[in-house]
C-alpha positions as CSV (number, residue, x, y, z in Angstrom):
1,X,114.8,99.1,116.1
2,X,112.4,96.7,116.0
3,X,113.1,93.1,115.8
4,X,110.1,90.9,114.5
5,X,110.4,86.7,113.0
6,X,108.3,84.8,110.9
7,X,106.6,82.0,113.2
8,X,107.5,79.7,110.0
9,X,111.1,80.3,110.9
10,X,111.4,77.9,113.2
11,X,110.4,74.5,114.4
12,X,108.2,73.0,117.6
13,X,104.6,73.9,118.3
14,X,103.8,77.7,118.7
15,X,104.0,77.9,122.5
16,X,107.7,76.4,122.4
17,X,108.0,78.9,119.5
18,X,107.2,81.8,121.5
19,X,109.2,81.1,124.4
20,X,112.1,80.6,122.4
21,X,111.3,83.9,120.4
22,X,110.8,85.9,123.8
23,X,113.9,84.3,125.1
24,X,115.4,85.8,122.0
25,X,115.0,89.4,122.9
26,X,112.3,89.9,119.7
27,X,109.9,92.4,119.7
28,X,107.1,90.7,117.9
29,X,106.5,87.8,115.2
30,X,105.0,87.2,111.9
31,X,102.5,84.8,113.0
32,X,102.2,82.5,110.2
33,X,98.5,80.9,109.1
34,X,99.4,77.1,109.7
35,X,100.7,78.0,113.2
36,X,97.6,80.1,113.8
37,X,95.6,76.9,112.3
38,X,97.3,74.0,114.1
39,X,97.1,75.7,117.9
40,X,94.1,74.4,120.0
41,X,92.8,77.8,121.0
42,X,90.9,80.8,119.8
43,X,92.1,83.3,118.2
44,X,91.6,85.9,121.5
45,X,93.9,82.6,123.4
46,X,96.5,83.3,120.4
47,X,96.7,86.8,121.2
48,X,96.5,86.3,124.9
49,X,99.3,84.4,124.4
50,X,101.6,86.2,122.5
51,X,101.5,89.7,124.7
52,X,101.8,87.2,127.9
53,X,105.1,86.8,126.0
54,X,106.1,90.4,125.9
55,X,105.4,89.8,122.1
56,X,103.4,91.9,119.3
57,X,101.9,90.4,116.7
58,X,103.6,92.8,113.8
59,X,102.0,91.1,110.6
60,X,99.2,87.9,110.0
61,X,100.4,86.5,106.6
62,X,99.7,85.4,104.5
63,X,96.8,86.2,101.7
64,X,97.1,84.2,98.5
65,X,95.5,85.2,95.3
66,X,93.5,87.9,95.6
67,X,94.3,90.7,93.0
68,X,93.1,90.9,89.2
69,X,90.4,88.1,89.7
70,X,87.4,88.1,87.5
71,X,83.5,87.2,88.8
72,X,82.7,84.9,91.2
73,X,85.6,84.8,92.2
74,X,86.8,88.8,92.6
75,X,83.5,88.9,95.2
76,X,84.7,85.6,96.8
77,X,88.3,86.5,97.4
78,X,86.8,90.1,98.9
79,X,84.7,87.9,101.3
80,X,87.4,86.0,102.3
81,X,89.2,89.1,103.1
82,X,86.5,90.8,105.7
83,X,86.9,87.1,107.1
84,X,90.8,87.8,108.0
85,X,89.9,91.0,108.8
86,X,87.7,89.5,111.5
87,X,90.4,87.1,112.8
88,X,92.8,90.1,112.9
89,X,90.6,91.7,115.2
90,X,90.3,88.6,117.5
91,X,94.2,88.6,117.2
92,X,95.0,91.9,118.0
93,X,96.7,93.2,115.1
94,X,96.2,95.7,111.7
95,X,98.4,94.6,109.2
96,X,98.0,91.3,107.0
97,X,100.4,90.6,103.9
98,X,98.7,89.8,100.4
99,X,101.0,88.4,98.1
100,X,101.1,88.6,94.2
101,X,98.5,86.1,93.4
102,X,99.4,82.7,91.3
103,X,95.5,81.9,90.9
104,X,95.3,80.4,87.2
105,X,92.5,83.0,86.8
106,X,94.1,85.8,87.6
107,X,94.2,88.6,85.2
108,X,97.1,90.9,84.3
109,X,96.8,94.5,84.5
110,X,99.1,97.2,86.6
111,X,95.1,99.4,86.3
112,X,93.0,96.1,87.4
113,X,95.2,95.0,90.1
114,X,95.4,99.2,91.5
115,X,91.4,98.9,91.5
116,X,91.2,96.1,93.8
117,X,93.4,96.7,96.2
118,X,92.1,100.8,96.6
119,X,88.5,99.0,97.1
120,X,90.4,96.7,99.6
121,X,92.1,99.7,101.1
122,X,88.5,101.2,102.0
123,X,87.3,98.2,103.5
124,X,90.7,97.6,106.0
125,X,90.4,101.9,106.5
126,X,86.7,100.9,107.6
127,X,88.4,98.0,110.4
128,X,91.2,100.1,111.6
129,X,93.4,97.6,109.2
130,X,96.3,98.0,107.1
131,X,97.1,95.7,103.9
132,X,100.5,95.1,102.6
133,X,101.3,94.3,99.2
134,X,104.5,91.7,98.2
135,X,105.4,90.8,95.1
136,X,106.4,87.1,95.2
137,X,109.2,86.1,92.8
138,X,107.4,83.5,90.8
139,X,104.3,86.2,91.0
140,X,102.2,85.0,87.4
141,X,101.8,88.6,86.9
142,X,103.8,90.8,89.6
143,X,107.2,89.4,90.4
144,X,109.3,92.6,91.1
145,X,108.8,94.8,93.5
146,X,109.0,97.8,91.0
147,X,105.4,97.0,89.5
148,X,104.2,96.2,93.4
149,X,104.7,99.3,94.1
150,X,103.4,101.0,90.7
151,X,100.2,99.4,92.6
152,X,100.2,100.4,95.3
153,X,100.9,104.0,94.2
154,X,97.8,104.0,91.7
155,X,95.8,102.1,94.3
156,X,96.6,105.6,96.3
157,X,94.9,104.6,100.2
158,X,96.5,105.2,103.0
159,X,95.7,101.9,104.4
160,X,97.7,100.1,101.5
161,X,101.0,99.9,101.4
162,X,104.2,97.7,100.1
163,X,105.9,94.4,101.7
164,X,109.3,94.1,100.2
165,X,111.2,91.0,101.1
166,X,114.7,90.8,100.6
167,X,114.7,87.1,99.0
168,X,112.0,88.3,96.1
169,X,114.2,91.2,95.5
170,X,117.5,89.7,95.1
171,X,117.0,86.3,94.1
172,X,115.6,87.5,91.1
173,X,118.9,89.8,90.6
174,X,117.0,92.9,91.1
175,X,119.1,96.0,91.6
176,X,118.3,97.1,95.4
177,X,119.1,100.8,95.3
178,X,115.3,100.5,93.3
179,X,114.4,100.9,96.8
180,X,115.9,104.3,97.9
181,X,112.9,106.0,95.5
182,X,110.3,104.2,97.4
183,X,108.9,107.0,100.0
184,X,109.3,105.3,103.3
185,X,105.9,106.0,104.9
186,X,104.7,103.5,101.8
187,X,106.7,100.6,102.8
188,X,104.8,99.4,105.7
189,X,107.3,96.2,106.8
190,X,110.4,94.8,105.3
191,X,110.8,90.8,105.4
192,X,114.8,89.7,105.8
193,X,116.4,86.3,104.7
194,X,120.0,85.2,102.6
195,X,120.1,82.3,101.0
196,X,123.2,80.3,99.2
197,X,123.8,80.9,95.5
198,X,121.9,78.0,93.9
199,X,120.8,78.1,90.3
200,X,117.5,76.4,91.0
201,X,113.6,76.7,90.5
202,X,113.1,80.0,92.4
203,X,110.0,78.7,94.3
204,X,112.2,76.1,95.8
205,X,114.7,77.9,96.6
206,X,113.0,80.3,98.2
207,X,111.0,77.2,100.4
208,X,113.9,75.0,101.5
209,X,117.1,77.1,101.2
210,X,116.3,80.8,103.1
211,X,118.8,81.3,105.7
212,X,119.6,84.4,108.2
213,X,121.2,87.6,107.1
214,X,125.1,86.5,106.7
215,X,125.0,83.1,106.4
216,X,124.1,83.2,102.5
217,X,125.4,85.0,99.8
218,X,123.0,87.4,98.8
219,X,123.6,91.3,99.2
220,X,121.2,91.9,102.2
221,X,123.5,94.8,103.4
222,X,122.8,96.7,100.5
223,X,119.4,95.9,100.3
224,X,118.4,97.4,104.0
225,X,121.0,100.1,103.1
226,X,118.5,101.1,100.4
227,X,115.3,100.8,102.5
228,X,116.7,102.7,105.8
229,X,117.3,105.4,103.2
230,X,114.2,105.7,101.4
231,X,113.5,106.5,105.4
232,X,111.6,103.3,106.4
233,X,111.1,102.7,110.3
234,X,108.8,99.7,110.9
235,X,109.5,96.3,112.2
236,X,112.4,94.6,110.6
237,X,111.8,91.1,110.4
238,X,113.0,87.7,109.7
239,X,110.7,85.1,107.1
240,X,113.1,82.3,106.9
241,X,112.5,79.0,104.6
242,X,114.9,76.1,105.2
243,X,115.1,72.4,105.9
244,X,118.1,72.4,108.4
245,X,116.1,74.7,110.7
246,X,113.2,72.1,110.6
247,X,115.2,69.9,112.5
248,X,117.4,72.1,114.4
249,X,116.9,73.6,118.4
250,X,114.4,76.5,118.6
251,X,116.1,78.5,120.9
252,X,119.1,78.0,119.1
253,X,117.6,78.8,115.3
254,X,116.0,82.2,117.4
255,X,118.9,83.4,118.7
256,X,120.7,83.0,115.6
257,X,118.1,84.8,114.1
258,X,118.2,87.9,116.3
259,X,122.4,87.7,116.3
260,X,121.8,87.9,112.2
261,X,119.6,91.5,112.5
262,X,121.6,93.3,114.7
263,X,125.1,92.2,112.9
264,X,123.4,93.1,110.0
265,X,121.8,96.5,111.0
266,X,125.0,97.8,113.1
267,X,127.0,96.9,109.5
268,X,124.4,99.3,107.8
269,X,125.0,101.7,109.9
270,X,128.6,101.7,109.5
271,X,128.1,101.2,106.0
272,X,126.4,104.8,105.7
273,X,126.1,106.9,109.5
274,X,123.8,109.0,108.4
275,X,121.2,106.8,108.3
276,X,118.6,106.9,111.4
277,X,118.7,103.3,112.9
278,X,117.6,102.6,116.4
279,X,120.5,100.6,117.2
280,X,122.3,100.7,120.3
281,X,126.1,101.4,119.6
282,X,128.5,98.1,119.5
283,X,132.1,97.7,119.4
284,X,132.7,96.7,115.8
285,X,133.8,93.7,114.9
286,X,137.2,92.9,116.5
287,X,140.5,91.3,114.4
288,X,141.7,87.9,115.4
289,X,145.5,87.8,115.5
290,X,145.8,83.9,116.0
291,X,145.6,81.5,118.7
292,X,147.1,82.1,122.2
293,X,146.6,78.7,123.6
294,X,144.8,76.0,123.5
295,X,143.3,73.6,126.6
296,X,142.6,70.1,127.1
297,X,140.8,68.8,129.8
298,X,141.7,65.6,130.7
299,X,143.0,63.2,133.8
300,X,144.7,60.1,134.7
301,X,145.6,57.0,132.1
302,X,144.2,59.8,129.2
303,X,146.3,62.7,130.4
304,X,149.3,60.1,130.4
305,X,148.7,59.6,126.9
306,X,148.2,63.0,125.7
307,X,151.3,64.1,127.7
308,X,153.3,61.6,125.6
309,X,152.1,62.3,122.6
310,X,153.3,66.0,123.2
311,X,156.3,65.2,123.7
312,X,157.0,63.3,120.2
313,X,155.6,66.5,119.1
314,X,158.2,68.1,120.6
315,X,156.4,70.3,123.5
316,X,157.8,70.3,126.6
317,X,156.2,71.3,130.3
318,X,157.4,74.5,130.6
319,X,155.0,76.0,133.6
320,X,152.7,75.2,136.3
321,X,149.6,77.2,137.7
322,X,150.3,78.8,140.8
323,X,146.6,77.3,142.3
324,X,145.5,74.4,139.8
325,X,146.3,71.0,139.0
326,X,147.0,72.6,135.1
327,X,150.1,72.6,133.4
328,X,151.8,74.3,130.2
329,X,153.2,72.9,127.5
330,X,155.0,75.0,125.0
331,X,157.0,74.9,121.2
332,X,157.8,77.9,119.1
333,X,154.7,80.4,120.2
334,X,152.6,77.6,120.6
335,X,150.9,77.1,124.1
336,X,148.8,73.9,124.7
337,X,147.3,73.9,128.3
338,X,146.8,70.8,130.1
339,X,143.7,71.2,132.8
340,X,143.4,68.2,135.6
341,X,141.0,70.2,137.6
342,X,138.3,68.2,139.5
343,X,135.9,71.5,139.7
344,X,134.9,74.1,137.1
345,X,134.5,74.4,133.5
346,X,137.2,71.7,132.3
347,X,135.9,69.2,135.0
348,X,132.4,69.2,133.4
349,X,133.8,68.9,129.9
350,X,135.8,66.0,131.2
351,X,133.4,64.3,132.4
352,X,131.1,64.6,130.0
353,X,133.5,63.9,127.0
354,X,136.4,62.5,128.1
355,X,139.7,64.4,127.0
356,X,138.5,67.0,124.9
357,X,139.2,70.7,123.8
358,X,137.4,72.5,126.4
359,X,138.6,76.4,126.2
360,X,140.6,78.1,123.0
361,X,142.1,81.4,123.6
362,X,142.4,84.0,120.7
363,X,145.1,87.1,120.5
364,X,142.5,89.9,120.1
365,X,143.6,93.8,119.5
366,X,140.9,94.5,122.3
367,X,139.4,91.5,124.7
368,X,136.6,93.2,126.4
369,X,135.5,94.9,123.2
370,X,135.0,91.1,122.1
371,X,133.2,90.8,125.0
372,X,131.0,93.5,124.8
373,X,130.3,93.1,121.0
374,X,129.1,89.1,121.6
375,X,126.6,90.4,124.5
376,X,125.2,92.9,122.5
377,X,124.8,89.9,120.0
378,X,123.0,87.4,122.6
379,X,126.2,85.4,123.0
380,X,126.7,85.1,127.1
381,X,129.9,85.7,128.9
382,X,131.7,82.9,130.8
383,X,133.4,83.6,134.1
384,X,134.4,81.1,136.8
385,X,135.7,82.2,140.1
386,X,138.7,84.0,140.4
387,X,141.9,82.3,142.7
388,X,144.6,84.5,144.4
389,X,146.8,86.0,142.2
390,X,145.1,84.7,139.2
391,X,144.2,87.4,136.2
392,X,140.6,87.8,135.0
393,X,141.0,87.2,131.4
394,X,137.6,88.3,129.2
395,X,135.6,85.0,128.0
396,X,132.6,83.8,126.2
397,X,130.1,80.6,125.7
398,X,130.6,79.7,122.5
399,X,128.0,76.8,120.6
400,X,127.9,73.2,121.9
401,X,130.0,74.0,125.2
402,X,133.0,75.8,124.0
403,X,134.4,78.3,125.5
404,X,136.4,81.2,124.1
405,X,138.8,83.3,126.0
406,X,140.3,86.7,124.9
407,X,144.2,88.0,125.4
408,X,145.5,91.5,124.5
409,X,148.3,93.1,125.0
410,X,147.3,96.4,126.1
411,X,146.0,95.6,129.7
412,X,148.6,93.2,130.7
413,X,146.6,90.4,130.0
414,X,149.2,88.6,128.1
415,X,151.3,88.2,131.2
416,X,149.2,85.5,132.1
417,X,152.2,82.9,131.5
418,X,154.3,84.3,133.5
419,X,151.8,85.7,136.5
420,X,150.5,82.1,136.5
421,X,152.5,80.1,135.5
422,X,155.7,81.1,136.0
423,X,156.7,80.5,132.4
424,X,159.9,81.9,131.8
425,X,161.2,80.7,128.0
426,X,159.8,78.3,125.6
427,X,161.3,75.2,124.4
428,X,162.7,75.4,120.8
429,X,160.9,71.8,119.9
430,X,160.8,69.8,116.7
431,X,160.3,73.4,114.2
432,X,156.8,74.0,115.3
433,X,156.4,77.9,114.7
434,X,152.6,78.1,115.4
435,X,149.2,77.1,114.8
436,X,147.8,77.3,111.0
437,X,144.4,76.5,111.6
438,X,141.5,74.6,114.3
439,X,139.2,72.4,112.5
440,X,136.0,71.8,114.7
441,X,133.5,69.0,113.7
442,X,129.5,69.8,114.3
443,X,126.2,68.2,112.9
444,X,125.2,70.2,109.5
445,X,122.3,70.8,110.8
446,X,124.5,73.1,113.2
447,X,127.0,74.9,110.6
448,X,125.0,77.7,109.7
449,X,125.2,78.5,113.5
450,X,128.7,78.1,113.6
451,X,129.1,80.1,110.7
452,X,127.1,83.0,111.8
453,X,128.5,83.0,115.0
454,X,132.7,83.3,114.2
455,X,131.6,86.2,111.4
456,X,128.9,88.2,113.2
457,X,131.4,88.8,116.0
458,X,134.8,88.9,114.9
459,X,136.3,90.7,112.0
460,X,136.6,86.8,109.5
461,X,135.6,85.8,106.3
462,X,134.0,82.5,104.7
463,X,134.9,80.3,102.1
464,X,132.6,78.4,99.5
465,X,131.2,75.0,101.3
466,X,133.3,71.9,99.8
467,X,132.0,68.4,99.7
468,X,134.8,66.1,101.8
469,X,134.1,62.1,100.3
470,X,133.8,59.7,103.5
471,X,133.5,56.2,102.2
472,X,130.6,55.9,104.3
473,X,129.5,59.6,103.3
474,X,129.6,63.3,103.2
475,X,131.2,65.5,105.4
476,X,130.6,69.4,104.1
477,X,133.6,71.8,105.5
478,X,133.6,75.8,105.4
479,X,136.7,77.6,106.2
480,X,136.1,80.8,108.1
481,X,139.4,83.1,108.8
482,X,140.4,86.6,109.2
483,X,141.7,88.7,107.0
484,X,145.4,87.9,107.3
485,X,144.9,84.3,107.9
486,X,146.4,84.4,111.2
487,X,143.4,82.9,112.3
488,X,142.1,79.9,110.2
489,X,139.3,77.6,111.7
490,X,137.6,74.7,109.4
491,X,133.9,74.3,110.4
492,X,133.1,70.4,109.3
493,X,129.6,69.4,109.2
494,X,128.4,65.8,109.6
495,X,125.1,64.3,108.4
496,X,125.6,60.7,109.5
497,X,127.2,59.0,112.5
498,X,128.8,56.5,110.1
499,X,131.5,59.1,108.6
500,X,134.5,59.8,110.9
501,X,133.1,63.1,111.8
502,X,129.8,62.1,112.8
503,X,131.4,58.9,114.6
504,X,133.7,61.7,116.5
505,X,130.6,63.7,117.3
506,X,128.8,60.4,119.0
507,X,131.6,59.4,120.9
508,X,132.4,62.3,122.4
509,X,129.0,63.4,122.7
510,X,129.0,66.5,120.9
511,X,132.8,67.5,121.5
512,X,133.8,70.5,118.9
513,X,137.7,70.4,118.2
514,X,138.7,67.4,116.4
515,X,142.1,68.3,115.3
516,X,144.6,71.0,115.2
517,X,146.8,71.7,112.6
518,X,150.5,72.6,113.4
519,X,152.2,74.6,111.4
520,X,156.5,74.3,110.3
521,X,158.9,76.3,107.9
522,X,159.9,72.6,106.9
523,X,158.3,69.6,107.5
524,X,160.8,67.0,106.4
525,X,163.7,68.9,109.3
526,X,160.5,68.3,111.7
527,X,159.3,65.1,111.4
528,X,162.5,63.5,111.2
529,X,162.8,65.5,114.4
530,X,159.6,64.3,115.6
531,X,160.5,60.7,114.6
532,X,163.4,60.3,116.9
533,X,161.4,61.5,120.0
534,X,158.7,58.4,119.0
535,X,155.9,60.6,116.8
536,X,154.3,57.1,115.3
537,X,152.4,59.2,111.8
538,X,149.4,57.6,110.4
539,X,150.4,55.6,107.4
540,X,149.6,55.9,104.2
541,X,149.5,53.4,101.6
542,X,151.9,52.7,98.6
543,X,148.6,53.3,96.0
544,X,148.7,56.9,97.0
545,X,152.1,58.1,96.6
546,X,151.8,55.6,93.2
547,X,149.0,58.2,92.4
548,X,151.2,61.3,93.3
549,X,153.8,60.7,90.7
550,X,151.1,60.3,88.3
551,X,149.7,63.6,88.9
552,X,152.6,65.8,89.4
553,X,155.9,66.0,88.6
554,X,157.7,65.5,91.8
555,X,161.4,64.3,92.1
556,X,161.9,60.9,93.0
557,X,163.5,61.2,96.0
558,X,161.3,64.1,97.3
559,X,158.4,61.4,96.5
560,X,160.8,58.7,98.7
561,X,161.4,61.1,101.5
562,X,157.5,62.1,101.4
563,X,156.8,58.1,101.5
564,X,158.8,57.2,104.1
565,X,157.6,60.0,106.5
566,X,154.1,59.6,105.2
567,X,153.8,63.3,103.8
568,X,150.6,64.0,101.9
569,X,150.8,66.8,98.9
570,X,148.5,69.1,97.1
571,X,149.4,71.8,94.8
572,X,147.7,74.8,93.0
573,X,149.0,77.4,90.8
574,X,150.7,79.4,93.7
575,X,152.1,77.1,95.9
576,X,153.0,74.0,97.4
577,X,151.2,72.1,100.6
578,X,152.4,69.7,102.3
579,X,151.1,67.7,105.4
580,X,151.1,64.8,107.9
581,X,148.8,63.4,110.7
582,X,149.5,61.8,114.2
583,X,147.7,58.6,115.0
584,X,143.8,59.3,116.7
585,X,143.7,59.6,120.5
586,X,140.9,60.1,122.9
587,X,137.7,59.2,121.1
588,X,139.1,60.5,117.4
589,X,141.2,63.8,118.4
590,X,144.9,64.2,116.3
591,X,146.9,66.5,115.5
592,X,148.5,67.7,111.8
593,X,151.9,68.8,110.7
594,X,151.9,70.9,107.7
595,X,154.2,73.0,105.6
596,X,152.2,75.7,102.9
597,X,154.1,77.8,100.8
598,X,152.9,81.5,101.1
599,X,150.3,81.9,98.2
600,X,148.8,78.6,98.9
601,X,145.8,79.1,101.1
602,X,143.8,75.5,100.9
603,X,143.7,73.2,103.3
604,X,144.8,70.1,101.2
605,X,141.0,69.0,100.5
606,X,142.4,66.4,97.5
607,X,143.7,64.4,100.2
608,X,141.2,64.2,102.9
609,X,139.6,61.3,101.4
610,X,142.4,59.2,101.9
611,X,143.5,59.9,105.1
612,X,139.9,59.5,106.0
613,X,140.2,56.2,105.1
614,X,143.6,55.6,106.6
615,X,142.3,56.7,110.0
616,X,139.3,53.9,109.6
617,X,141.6,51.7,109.3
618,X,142.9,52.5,112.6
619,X,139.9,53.2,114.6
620,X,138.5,50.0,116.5
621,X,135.8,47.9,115.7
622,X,132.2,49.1,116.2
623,X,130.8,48.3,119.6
624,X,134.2,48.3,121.8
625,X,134.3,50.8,124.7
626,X,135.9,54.5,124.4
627,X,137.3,54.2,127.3
């Protein structure tokens, strides 16, 4: 398979462009005109510089208005085609892509439009060129790929062919399986992007809201589905649109790219294994059964701290590692790992950040199969080294320095508690009975990243993006979770530093985990529990349980009980949700307590406003050290 990206796909000049796409593992690029223009070389030094790469240049794009144009300006838009052809020479490719034209002159006509394009087919057959033909979606006379091709089929050269671009197709709601009767040797390259369900203008749509394959919402699996069968087997290729990549890493924006195409082709393949894909074989995506631990790093007066607030929370040491200054704190299946280390991995995210999440372990059905899947992806494994008698336990690099680690029970690795730590029985608690979900806090600019990476390699679905009111913003949160929900994870996405997020994100410098949520069979049992060992909650005002007994009909002394232990509540047609907060610690990290009935699977949004602001109210004043 043959991975190709639009140049336009991503930001910084085109040599950074380049290096990030080579870095990548691409095949080739799209190079796009204004990157061609803006470069301070010759076309030759473009060329030059893209093979120096390891790069092809798989398409020149793109060529506006040409098709159904009366005189002048027919002969003028022919003249300005030997001219590209030219410049393809100098670059060192064959294929250019002519869109359907928007000229206000141009003239309708399946007949007129055939015409030009076989007279342009004789003049690239004459270069040693090849001409592709897209219909764009707001195309003022071709904007379905069912009348491009109808062109391209009277045109009848072998040196024209169709462009189809997954956008134009389904954006407009056009049924892909159109596709399968398209004879492959016709379609000469395929153009990939998703995009969110937006009923907008579809020109700007298409320009600011294109994302990768798996990060939207359009059908792009079905789409390629139809185009491997109609027996296509040219570059596959990414043309992405969007205002978040703008401003977002290169390298990062690339690799997210390639992760997208080969997620998305192995799920083709499994979608329909008789198609012929060029795909090296990849462990499918792998079920999360929940979280196995998670790990702090942190030291001295901070480690104190943390310790203490455990223990109202009703953990309780119950194991020490064998070679490490890192302990294990446990309650009711839940295992919270405390790293002091000085050296390695937690040492670095210390020191950077202060206490912080620095590693999350997930209960996987088969750890290196994780492993293997997220290389074949791009994602790098993480190893550090390896003390006596200590297990090596699978691990990746997740995004902005996380680190994943992988436990399953049919190698022994979940032994580690015991072989390490000596762990021998865990400490009934306050109620805890496990984790319900991890919410992790990034820039927006980084959730599509995020996104794409939790679903392209484990077997999890996403949620619709919700708005979350800051009163000094907008904090947009996706939930992403496996099938069963054993494995929940809120993905939080700040666009200014003034919201509690994005103040979290400064002070910590980019730190990802900025709660996690406990989970109890009943909540009032456990925070009176909680209570007596010293768990201080953050309060909540009088005006919102006021606002509670306006809005549902909740018995007075449940709504006293709930007050006193400052209890928030939501409620939808199947359930009941109830939940509580500790105080902040360390640079804006807290824990929640919650209580959900079965067939209630939110997260209590309705309330996050208002503990928002009942956490500002506790923060200290702008200016004062973290630490």
């Amino acid at each position: 398979m043959k991975t190709s990206i639009a140049t336009v796909s991503i930001s910084g000049s085109l040599t950074d462009k380049l290096e990030a796409i080579a870095a990548a593992g691409y095949d080739g690029i799209e190079i796009f005109e204004q990157d061609f223009i803006a470069f301070d070389g010759s076309p030759r030094d473009v060329g030059r510089m893209v093979r120096d790469h390891g790069l092809e240049i798989t398409l020149f794009q793109p060529f506006r208005d040409f098709e159904g144009l009366p005189e002048p300006y027919r002969s003028k838009a022919f003249d300005r085609a030997e001219r590209k052809f030219d410049l393809m020479g100098e670059l060192g490719t064959d294929l250019v892509l002519y869109c359907s034209s928007c000229h206000p002159k141009a003239l309708g006509g399946i007949d007129r439009a055939a015409d030009d394009f076989a007279e342009l087919g004789e003049r690239a057959g004459a270069r040693g060129m090849r001409v592709g033909y897209e219909a764009l979606a707001w195309g003022k006379h071709v904007s379905d790929h069912r009348d491009a091709w109808e062109i391209v089929r009277r045109a009848d050269h072998p040196n024209i062919g169709l462009i189809l671009d997954s956008f134009h197709t389904l954006g407009r709601g056009i049924d892909p399986e159109t596709i399968r009767r398209i004879p492959g040797d016709k379609i000469f390259f395929i153009q990939l992007a998703d995009a969110p369900k937006i009923d907008m203008d579809l020109l700007y749509w298409s320009r600011h809201f294109r994302n990768m394959p798996g990060e939207g919402d359009l059908p792009v699996k079905a789409f390629m589905q139809a185009v491997m069968a109609a027996g296509y087997d040219g570059p596959i290729s990414l043309e992405i649109f969007n205002d978040q990549f703008r401003g977002s890493s290169t390298r990062q924006v690339a690799q997210d790219g390639y992760r997208s195409l080969v997620a998305l082709m192995d799920d083709v393949r499994r979608a329909e294994p008789a198609l012929d894909i060029d795909l090296p074989r990849i462990p499918a995506r792998v079920p999360s059964h929940g979280v196995s631990f998670i790990e702090f790093a942190t030291r001295g007066d901070e480690a104190d701290k943390l310790e203490a607030l455990l223990a109202t929370l009703g953990f309780a040491p119950s194991g020490t590692h064998r070679n490490k200054a890192v302990s294990l704190w446990s309650q009711g299946g839940v295992r919270i790992v405390l790293n002091k280390e000085t050296e390695g991995h937690a040492a670095t995210a210390f020191n950077a950040r202060g206490t912080t999440v620095c590693d999350i372990g997930l209960r996987v059905a088969d750890a290196q199969a994780v492993v293997d899947r997220a290389g074949a992806l791009g994602i790098a494994p993480f190893s550090q080294p390896i003390g006596p008698g200590e297990m090596d336990i699978p691990a990746i690099r997740g995004l902005s320095g996380s680190v994943l680690h992988f436990i399953d029970e049919g190698t022994g690795l979940e032994h580690v508690w015991q072989v390490e730590f000596g762990q021998s029985e865990t400490p009934a608690g306050a109620g805890i009975t496990g984790i319900d979900h991890i919410a992790q806090t990034m820039s927006y600019e980084d959730m599509l990243s995020w996104t794409l990476f939790y679903t392209s390699v484990f077997d999890m679905r996403k949620s619709a993006m919700v708005d979350v009111f800051d009163p000094d913003g907008l904090v947009r949160s996706q939930v992403v979770e496996s099938p069963d929900g054993a494995l929940k994870i809120t993905l939080n996405g700040a666009d200014s530093h003034r919201t509690l997020a994005g103040r979290f994100l400064s002070e910590t410098f980019g730190a990802s985990v900025q709660h996690v949520a406990l989970a109890t069979d009943d909540i009032f049992s456990t925070l009176t529990d909680m209570t007596a060992r010293g768990f201080e909650p953050l309060p909540m005002p009088q005006n919102y349980y006021d606002d509670l007994a306006a809005r549902f009909d909740i018995a007075p002394d449940l709504l006293a009980r709930m007050q006193e232990l400052n209890v928030l509540y939501d409620h939808d047609e199947k359930g009941a949700f109830f939940q509580c907060y500790s105080k902040a610690f360390a640079g804006g990290l807290f824990f929640e307590i919650l209580q959900r009935d079965p067939g209630y699977t939110g997260f209590g949004a309705p309330n996050a406003p208002f503990r928002i602001a009942a956490q500002k109210r506790q923060v200290r004043g702008r200016g004062m050290p973290a630490r």
